[in-house]
MDAnalysis code that builds the backbone (N, CA, C; Angstrom):
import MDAnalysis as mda
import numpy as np

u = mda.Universe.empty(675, n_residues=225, atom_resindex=np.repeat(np.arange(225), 3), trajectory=True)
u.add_TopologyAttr("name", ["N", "CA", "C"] * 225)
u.add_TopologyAttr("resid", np.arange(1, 226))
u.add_TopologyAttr("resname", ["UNK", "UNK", "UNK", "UNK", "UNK", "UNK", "UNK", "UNK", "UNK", "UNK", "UNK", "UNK", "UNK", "UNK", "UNK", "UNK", "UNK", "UNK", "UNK", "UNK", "UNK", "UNK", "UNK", "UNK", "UNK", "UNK", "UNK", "UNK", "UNK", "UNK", "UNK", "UNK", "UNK", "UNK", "UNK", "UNK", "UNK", "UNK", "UNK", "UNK", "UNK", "UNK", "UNK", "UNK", "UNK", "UNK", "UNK", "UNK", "UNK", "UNK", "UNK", "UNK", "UNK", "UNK", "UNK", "UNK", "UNK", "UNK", "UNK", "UNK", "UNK", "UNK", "UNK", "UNK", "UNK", "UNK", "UNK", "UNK", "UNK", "UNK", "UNK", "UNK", "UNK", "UNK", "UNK", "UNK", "UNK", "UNK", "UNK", "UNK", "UNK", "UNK", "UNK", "UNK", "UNK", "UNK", "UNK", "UNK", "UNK", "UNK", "UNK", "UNK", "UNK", "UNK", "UNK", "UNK", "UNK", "UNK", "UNK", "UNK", "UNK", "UNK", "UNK", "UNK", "UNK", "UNK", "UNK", "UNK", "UNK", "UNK", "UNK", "UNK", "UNK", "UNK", "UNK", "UNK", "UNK", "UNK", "UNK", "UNK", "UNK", "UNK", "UNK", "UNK", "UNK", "UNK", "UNK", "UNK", "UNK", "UNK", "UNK", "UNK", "UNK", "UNK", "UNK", "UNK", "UNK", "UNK", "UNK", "UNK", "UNK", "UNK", "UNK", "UNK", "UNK", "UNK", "UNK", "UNK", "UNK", "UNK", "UNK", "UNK", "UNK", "UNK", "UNK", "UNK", "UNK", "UNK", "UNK", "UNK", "UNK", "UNK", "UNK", "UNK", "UNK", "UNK", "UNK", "UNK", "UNK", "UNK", "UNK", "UNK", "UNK", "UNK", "UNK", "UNK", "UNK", "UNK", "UNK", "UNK", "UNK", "UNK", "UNK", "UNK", "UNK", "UNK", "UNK", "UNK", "UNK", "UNK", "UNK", "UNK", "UNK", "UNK", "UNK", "UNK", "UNK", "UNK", "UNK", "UNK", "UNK", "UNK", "UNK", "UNK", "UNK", "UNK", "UNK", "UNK", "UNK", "UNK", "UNK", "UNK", "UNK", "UNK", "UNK", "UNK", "UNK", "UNK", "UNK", "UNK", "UNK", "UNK", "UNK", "UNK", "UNK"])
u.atoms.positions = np.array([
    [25.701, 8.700, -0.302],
    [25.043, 8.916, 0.988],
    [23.624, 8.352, 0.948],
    [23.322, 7.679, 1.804],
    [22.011, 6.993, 1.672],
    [20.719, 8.316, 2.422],
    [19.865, 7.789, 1.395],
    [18.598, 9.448, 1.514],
    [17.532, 8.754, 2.972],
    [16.760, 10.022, 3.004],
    [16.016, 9.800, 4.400],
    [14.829, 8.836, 3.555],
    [14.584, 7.723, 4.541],
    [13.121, 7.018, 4.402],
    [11.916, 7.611, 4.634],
    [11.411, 8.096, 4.266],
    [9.754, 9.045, 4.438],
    [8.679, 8.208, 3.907],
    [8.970, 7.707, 2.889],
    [7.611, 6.606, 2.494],
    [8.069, 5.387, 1.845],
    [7.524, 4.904, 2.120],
    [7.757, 3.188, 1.906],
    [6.351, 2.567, 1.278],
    [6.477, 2.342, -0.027],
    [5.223, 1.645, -0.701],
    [5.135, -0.326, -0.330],
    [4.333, -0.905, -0.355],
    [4.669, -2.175, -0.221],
    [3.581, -2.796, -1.031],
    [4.047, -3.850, -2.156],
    [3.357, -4.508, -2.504],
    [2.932, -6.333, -2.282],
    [2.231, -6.216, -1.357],
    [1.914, -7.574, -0.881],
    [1.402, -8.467, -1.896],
    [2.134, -9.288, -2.053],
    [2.052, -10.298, -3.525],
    [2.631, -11.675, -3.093],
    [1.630, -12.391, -2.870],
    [2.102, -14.360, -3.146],
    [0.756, -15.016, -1.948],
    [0.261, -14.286, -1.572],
    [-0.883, -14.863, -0.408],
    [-0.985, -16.089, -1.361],
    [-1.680, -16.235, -2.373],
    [-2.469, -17.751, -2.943],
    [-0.912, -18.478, -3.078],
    [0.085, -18.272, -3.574],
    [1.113, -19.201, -4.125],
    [1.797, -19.869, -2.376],
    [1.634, -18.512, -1.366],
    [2.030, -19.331, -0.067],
    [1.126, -20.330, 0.654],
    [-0.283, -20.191, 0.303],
    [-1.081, -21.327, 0.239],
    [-0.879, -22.691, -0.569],
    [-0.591, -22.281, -1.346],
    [-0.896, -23.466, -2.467],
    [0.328, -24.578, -2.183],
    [1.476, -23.763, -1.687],
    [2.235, -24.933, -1.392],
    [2.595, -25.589, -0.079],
    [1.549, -25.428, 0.720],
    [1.404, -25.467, 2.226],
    [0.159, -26.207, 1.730],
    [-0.430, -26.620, 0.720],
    [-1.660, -27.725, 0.571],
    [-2.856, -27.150, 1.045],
    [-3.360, -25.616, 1.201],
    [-4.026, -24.921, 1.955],
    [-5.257, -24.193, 1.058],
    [-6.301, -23.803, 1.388],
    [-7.205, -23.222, 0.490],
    [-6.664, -21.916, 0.222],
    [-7.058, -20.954, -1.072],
    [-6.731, -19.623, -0.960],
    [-6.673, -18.758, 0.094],
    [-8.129, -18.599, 0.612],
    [-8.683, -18.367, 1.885],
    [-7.914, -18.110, 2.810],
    [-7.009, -19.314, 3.001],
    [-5.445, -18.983, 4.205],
    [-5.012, -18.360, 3.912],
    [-4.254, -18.328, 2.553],
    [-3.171, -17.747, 2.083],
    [-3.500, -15.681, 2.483],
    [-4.888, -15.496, 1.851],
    [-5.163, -14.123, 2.078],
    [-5.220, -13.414, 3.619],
    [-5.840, -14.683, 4.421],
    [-5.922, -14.592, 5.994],
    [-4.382, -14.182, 6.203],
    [-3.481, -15.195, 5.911],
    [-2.380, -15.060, 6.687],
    [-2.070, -13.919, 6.116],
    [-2.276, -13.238, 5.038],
    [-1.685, -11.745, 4.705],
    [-1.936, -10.674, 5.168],
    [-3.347, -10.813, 5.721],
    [-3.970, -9.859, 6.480],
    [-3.230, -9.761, 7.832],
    [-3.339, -10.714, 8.309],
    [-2.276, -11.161, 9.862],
    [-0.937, -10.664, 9.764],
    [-0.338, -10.590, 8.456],
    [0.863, -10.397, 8.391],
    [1.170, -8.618, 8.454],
    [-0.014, -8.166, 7.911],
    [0.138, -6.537, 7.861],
    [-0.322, -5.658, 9.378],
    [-1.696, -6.758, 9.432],
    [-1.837, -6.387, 11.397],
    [-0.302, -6.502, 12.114],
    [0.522, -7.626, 11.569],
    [1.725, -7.489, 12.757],
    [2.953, -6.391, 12.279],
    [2.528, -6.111, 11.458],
    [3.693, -4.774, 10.832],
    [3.481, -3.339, 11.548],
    [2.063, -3.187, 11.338],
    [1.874, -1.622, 11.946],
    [2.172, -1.546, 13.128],
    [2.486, -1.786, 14.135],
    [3.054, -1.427, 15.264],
    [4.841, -0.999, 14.901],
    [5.248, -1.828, 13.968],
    [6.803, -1.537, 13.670],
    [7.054, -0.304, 12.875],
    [5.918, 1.135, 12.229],
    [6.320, 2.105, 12.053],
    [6.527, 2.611, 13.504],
    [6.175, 2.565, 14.354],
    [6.578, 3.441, 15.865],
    [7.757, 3.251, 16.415],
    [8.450, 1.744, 15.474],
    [10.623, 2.195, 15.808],
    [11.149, 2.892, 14.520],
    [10.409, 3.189, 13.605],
    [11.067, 3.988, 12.559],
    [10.572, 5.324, 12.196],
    [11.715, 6.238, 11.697],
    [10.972, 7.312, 11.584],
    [10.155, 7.445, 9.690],
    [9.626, 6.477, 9.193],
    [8.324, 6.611, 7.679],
    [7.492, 7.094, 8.343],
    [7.446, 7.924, 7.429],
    [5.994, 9.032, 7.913],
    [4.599, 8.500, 7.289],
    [5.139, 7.630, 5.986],
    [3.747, 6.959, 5.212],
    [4.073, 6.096, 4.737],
    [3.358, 4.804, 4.576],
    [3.366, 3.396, 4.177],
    [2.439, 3.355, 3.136],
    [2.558, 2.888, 1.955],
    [1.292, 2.659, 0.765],
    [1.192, 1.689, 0.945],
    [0.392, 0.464, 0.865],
    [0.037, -0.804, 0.956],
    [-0.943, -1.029, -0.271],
    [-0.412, -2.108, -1.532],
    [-1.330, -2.689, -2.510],
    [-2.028, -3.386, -2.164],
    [-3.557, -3.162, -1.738],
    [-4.221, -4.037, -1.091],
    [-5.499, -5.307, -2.353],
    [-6.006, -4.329, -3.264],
    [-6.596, -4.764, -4.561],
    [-6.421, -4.067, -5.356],
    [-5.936, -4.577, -6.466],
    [-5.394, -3.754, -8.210],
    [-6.612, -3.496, -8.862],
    [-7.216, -2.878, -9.900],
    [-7.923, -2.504, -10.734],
    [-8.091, -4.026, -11.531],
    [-6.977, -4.565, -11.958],
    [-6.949, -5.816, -12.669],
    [-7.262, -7.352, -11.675],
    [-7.379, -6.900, -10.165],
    [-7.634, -7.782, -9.693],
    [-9.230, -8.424, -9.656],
    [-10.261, -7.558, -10.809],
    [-11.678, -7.961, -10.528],
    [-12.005, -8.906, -11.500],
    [-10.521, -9.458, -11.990],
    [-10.713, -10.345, -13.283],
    [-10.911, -11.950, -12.556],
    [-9.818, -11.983, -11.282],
    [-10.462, -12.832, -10.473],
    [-11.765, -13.545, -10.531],
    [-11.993, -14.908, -9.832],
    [-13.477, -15.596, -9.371],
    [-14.049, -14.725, -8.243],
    [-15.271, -14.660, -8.692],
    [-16.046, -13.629, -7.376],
    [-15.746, -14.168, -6.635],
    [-15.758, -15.549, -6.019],
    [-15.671, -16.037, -4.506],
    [-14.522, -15.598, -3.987],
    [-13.305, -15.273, -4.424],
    [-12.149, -15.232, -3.904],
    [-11.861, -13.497, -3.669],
    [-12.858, -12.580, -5.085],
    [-12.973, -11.094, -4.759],
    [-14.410, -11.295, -3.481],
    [-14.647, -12.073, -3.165],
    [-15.845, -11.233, -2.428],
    [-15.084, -11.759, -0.590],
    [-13.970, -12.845, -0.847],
    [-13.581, -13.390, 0.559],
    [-12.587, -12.238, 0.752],
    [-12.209, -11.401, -0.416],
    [-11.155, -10.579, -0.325],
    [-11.694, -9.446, 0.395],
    [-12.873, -8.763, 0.071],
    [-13.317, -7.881, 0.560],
    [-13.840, -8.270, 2.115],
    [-14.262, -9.476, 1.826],
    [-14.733, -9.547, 3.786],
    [-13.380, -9.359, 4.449],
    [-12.573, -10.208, 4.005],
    [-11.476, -9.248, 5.053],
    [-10.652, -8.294, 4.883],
    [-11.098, -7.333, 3.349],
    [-11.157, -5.798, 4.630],
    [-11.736, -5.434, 5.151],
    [-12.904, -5.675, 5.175],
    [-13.846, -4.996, 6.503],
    [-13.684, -5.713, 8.125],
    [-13.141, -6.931, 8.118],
    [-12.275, -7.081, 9.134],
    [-10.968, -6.335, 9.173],
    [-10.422, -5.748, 8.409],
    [-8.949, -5.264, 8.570],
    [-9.421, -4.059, 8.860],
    [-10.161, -3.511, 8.783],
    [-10.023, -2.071, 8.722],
    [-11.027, -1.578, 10.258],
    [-11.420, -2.775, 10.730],
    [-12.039, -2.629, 11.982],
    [-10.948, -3.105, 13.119],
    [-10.224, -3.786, 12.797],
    [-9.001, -4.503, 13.790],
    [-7.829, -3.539, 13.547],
    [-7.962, -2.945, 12.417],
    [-6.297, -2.388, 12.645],
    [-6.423, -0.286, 13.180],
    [-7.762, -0.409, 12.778],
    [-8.339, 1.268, 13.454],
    [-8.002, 1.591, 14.715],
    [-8.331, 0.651, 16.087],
    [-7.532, 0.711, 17.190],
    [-6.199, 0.757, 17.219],
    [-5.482, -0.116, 16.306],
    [-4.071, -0.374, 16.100],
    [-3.545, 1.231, 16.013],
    [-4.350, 1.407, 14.652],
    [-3.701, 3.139, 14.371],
    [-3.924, 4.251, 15.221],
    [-5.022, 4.237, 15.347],
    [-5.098, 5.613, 16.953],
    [-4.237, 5.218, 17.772],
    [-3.949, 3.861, 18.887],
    [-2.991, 3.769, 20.045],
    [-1.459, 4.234, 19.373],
    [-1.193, 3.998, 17.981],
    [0.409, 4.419, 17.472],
    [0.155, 5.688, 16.421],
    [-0.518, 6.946, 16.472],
    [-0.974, 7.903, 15.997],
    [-1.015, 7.769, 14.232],
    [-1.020, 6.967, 13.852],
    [-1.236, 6.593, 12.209],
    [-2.855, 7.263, 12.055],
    [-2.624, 7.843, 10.699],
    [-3.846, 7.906, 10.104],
    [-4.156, 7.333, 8.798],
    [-5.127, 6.891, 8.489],
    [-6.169, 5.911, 8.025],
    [-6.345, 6.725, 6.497],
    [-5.457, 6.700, 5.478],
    [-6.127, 7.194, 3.865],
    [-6.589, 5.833, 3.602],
    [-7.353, 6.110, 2.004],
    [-7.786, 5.096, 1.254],
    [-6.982, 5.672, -0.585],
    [-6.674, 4.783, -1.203],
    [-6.482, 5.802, -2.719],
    [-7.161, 4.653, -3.622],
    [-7.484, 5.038, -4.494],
    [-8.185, 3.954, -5.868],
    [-9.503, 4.777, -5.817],
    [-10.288, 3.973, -6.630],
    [-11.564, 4.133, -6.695],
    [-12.410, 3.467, -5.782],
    [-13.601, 4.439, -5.468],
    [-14.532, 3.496, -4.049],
    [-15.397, 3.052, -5.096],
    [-16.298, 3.945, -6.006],
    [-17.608, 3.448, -6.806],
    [-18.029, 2.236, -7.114],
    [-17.017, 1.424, -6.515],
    [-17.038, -0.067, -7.438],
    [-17.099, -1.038, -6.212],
    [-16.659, -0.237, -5.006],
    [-16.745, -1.367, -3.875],
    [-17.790, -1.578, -3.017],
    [-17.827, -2.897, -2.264],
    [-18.987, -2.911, -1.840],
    [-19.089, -2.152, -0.745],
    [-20.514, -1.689, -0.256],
    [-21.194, -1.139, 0.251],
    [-20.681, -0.748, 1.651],
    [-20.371, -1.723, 2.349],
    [-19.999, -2.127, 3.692],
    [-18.226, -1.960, 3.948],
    [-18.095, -2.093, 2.232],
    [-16.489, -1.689, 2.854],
    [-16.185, -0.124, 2.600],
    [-16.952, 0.656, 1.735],
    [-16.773, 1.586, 1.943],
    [-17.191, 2.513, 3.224],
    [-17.871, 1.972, 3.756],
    [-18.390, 2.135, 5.145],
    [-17.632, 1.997, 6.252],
    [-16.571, 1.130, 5.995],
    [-15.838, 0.867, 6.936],
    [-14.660, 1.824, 6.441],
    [-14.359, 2.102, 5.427],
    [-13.503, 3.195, 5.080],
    [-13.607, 4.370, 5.812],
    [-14.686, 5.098, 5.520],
    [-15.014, 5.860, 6.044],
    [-14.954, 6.502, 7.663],
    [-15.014, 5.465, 8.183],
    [-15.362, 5.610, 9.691],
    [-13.687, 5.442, 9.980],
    [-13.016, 4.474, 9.272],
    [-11.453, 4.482, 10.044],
    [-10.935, 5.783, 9.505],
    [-11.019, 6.566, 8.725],
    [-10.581, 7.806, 7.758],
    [-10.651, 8.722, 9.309],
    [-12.425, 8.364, 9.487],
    [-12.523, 9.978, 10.273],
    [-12.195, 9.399, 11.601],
    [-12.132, 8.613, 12.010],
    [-11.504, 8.014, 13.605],
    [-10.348, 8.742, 13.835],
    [-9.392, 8.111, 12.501],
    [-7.895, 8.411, 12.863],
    [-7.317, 9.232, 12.244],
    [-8.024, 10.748, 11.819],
    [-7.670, 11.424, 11.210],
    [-6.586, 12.384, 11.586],
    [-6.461, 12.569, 13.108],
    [-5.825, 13.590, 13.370],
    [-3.974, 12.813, 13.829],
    [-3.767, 11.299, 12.908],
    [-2.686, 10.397, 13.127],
    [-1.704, 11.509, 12.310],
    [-0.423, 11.179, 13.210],
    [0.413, 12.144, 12.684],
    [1.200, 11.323, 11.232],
    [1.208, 10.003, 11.599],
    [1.860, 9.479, 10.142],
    [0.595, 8.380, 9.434],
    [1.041, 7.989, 8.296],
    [-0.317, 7.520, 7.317],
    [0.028, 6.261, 6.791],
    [-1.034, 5.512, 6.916],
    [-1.373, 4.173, 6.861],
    [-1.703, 4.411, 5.253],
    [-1.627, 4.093, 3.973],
    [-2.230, 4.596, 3.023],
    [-2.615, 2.784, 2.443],
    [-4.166, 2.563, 1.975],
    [-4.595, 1.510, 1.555],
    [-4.579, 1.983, 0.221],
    [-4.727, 0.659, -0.939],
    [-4.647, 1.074, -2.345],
    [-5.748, -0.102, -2.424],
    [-6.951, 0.782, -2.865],
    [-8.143, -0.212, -3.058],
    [-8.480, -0.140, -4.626],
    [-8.908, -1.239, -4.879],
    [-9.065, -0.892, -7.070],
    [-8.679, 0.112, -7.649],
    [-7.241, -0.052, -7.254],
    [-6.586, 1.000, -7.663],
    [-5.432, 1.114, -8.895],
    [-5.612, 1.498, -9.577],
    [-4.876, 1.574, -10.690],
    [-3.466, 3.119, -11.064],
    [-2.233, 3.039, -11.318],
    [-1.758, 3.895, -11.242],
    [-1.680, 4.823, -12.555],
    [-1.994, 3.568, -13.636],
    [-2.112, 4.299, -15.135],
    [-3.602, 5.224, -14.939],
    [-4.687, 4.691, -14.367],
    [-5.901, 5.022, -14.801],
    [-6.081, 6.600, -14.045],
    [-4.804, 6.227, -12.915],
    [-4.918, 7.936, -12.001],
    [-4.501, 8.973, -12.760],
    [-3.412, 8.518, -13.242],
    [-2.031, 9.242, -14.626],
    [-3.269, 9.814, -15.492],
    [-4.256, 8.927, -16.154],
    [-4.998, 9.538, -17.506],
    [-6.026, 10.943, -17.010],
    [-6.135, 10.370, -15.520],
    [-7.729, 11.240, -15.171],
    [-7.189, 12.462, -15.089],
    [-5.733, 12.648, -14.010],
    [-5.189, 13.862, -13.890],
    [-4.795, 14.612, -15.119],
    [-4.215, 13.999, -16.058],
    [-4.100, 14.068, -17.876],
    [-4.906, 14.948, -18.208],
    [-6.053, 14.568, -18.010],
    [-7.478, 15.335, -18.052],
    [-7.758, 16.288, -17.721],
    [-7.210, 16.725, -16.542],
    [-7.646, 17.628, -15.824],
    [-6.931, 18.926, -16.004],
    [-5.082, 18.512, -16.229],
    [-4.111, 19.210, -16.079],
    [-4.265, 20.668, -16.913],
    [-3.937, 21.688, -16.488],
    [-4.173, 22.584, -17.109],
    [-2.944, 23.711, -17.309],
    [-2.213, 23.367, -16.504],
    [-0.550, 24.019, -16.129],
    [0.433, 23.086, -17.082],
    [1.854, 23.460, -16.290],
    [3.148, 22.568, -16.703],
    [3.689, 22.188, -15.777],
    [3.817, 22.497, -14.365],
    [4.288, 21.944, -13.126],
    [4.420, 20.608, -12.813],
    [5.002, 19.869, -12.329],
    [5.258, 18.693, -11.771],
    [4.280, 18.575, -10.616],
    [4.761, 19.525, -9.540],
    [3.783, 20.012, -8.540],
    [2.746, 19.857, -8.444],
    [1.730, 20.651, -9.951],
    [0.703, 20.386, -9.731],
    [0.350, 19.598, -10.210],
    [0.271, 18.591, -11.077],
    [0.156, 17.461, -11.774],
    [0.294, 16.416, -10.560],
    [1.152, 16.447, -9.969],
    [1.483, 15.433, -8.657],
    [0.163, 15.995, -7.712],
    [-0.240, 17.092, -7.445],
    [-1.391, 17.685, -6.640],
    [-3.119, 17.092, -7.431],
    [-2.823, 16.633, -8.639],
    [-3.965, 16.293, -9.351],
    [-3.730, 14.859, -8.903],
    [-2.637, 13.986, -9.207],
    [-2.825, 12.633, -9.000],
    [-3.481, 12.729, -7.365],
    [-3.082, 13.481, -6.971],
    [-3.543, 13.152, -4.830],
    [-5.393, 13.626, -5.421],
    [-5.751, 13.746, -5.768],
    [-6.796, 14.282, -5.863],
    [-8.018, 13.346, -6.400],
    [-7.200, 13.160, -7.644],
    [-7.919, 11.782, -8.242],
    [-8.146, 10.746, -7.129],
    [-6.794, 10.168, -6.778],
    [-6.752, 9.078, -5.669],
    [-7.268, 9.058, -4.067],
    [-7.999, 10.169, -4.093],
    [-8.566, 10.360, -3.174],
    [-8.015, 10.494, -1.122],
    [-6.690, 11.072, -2.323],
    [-5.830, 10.805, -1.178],
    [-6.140, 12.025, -0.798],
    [-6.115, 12.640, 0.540],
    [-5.874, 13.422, 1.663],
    [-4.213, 14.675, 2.530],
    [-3.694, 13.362, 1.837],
    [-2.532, 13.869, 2.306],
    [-0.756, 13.778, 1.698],
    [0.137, 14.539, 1.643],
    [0.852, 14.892, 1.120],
    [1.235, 13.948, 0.346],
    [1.089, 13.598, -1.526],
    [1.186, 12.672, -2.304],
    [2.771, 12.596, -2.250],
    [3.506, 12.411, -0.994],
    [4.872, 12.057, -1.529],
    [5.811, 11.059, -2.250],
    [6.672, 11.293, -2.903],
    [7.379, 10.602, -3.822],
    [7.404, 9.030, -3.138],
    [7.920, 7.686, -3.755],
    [8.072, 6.631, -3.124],
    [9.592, 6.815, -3.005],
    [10.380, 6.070, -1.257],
    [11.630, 5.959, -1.033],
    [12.256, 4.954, -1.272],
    [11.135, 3.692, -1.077],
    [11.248, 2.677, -0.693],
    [10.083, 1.865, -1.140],
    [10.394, 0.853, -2.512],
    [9.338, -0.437, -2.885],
    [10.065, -1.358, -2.284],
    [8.883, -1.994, -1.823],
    [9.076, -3.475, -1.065],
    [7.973, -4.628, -2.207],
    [8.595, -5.349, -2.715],
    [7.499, -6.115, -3.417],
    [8.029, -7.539, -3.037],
    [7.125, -8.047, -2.277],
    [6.831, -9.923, -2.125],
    [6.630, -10.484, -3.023],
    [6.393, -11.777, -2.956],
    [5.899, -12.832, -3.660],
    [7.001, -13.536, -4.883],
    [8.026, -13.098, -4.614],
    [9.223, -13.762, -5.910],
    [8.922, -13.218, -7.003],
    [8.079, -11.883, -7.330],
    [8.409, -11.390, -8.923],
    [9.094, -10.052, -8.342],
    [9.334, -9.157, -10.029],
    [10.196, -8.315, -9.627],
    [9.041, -7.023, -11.258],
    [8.295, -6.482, -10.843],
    [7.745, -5.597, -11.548],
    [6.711, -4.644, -10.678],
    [6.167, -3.688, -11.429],
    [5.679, -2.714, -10.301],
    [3.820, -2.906, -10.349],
    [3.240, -3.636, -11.673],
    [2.141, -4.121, -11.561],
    [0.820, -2.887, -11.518],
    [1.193, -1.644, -12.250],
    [0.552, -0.557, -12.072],
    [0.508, -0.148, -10.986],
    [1.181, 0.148, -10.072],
    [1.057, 0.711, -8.828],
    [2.168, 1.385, -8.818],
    [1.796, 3.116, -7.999],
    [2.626, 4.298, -8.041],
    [3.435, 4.629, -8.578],
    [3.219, 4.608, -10.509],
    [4.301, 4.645, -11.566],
    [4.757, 6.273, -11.152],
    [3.922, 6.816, -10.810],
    [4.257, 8.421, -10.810],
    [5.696, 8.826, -9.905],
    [4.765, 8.191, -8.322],
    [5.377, 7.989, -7.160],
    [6.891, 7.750, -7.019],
    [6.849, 6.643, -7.803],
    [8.344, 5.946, -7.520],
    [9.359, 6.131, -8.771],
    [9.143, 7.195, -9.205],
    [9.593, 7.460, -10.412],
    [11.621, 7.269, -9.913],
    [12.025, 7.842, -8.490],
    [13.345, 7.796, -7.910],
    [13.649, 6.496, -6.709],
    [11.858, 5.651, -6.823],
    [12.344, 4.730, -5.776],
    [13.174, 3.767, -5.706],
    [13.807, 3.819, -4.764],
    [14.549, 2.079, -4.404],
    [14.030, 1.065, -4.525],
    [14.174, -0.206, -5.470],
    [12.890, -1.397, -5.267],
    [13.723, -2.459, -4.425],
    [13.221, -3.179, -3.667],
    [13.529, -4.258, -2.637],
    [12.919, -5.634, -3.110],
    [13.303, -6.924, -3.725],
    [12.427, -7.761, -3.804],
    [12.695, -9.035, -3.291],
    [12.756, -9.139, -1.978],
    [12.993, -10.411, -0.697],
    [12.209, -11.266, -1.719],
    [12.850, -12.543, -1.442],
    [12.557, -13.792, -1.863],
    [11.629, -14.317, -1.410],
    [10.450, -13.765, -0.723],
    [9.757, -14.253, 0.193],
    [8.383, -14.151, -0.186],
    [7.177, -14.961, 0.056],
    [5.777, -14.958, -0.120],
    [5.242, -13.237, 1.290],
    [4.378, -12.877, 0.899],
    [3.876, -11.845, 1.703],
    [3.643, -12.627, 3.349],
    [2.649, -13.360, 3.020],
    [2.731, -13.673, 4.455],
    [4.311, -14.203, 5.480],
    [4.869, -14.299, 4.639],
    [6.649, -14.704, 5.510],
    [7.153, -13.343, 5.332],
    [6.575, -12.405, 5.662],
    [7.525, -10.999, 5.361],
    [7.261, -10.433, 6.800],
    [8.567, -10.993, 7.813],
    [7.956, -10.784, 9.040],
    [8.681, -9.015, 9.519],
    [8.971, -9.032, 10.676],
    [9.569, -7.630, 11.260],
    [10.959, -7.982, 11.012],
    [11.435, -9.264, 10.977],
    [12.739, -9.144, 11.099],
    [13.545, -8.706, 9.125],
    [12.191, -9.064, 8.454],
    [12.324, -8.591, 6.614],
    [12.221, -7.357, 6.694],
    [10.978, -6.546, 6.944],
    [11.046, -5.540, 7.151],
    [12.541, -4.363, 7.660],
    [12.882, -4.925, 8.662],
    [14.214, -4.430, 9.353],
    [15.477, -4.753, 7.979],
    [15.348, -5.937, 7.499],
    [16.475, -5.798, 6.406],
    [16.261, -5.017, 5.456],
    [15.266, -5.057, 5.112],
    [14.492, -3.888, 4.045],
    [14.856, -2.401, 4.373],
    [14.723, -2.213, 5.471],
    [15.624, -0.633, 5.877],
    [17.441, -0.586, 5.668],
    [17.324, -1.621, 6.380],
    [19.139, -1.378, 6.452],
    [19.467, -1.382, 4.745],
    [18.992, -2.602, 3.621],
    [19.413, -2.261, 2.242],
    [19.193, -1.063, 1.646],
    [17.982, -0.290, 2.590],
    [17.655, 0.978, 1.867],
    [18.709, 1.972, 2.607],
    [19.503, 1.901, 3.236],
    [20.060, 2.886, 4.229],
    [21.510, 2.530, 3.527],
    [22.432, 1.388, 3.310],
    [22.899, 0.982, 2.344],
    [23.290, 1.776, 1.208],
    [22.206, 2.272, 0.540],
    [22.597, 2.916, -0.945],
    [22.428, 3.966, -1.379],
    [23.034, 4.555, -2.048],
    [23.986, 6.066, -2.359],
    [22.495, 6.190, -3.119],
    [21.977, 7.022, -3.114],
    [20.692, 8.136, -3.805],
    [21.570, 8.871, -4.669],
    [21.592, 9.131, -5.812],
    [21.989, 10.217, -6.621],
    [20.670, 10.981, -7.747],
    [19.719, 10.340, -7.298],
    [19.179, 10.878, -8.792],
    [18.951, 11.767, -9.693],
    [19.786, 10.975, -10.848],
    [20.455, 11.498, -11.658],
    [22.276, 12.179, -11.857],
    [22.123, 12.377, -10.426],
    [23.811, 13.187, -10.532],
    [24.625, 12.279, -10.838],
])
């Protein structure tokens, strides 16, 4: 019997490689990814996911050339000003998870303000900013003081600065032609389904998305039985 979809993680992966073979600067490649996630959020309002994770920058992504981390960050602070209207008109609310301490100034600023705009969204937009899933695992490690799953899962939401109900992953979606999880929501997806379309992020239109449900609707959930 195929299980209910409630969260759907997505890891957007190939922006530079869908540039590069389109003869195009990086620059595009990240633009068109941004464009590509502006045209998605309107398509949780035909499904019933209550939360979307989106890999937006990895912990390992600051190994990068500054020019390409600092074009990265200008457009989130365009994304997160263009897609804030998006989320209030379709009741989404606005988390952030990773670490802020490290980002710049202006984008945490812009965090902030889409957080408390669209706070009272009934389903969740969740961004993953320098975010690492091992480094969440160690801090909560740290902290843990019980044996619960529960609460250990209540420490990772805590670390990650998440807000709201740290639920399990239903559904990985990973772009870009590889097939690994890249430190992101090892905890999470401990029962998820992984999906990996042949496709660069920016070609991951509504009509991928839509196949991406039906394969997940498709397959028998047992875990473990």
């Amino acid at each position: 019997m195929p299980g209910t979809l409630n969260h759907v993680a997505v890891i957007m992966d190939g922006n530079r490689r869908w540039a590069r073979e389109r003869g195009l600067p990086m620059q595009h490649g990240h633009r068109a990814g941004m464009e590509r996630l502006l045209d998605l959020l309107p398509m949780l309002h035909e499904t019933d996911i209550s939360m979307v994770t989106v890999y937006a920058f990895s912990k390992a992504n600051w190994q990068r050339a500054k020019f390409e981390v600092d074009h990265i960050f200008s457009l989130a602070i365009e994304a997160f000003r263009r897609f804030t209207p998006i989320c209030l008109a379709k009741d989404i609310r606005v988390e952030v998870i990773g670490r802020r301490d490290r980002l710049p100034r202006m984008v945490r600023c812009c965090i902030r303000e889409a957080i408390q705009k669209t706070k009272k969204g009934q389903r969740v937009l969740r961004v993953a900013l320098d975010y690492s899933a091992r480094e969440s695992l160690l801090a909560a490690a740290h902290r843990c003081t019980g044996e619960s799953e529960a609460e250990f899962s209540r420490l990772i939401e805590k670390v990650q600065h998440s807000s709201g109900n740290n639920e399990n992953v239903d559904l990985l979606i990973r772009t870009g032609k590889e097939q690994r999880l890249s430190d992101f929501l090892l905890w999470e997806c401990a029962f998820a389904e992984l999906y990996f379309p042949d496709v660069y992020w920016p070609d991951f239109s509504l009509q991928e998305f839509r196949n991406a449900i039906r394969w997940f609707d498709s397959r028998g959930r047992r875990y473990g039985e």
